[in-house]
C-alpha positions in Angstrom: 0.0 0.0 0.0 2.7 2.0 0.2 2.5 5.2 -2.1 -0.7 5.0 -2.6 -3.1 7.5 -1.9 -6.1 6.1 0.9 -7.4 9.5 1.4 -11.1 9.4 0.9 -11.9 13.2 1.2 -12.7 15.0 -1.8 -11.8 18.5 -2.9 -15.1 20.8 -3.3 -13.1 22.5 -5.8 -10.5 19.8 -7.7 -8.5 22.6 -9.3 -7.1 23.5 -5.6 -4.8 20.4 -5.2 -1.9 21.9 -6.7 -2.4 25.0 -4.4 -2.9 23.0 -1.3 -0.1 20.3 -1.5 2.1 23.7 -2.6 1.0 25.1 1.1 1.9 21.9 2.7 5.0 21.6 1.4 6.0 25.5 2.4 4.5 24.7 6.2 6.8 21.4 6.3 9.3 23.7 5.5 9.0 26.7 7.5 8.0 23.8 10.7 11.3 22.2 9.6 9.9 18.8 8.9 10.9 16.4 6.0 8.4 15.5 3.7 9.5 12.2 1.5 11.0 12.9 -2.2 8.0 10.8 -3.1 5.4 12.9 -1.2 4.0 9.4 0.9 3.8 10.2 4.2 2.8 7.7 6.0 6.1 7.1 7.5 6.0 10.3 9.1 5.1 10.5 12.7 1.7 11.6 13.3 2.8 14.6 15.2 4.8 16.0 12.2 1.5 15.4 10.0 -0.8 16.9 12.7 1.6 20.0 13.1 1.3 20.0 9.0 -2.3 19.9 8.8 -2.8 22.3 12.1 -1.3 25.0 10.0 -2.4 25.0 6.9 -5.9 24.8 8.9 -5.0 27.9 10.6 -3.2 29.7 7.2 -6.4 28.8 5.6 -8.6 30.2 8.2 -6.4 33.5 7.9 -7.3 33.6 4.4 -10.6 33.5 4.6 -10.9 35.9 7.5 -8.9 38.3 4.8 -11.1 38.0 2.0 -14.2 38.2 4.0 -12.9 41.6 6.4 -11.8 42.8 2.9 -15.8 42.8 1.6 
């Protein structure tokens, strides 16, 4: 099973993956956490992920607040 993809969430908007997995890769980063070459991480610890999802939740969130104060 290894490098292949089991998530079963869907994207309400498909054209967004390339946006989101360039966020999560630029929050590994600035978090200073490795993501595999091959982008499967399920090796990863699930602290690392968490931290990883936690802030693109809260970048996203930031976002939104933006574009809605900005209306």
């Amino acid at each position: 099973m290894a490098g292949q993809n089991s998530n079963s969430n869907q994207l309400l908007v498909p054209q967004a993956t390339a946006g989101l997995n360039q966020l999560k890769y630029e929050v590994a980063q600035e978090l200073g956490i490795a993501i595999p070459q091959d982008g499967y991480q399920g090796n990863m610890t699930t602290k690392d992920n968490g931290s990883i999802g936690g802030n693109i939740t809260r970048r996203l969130v930031q976002i939104a607040e933006q574009q809605l104060a900005g209306r």
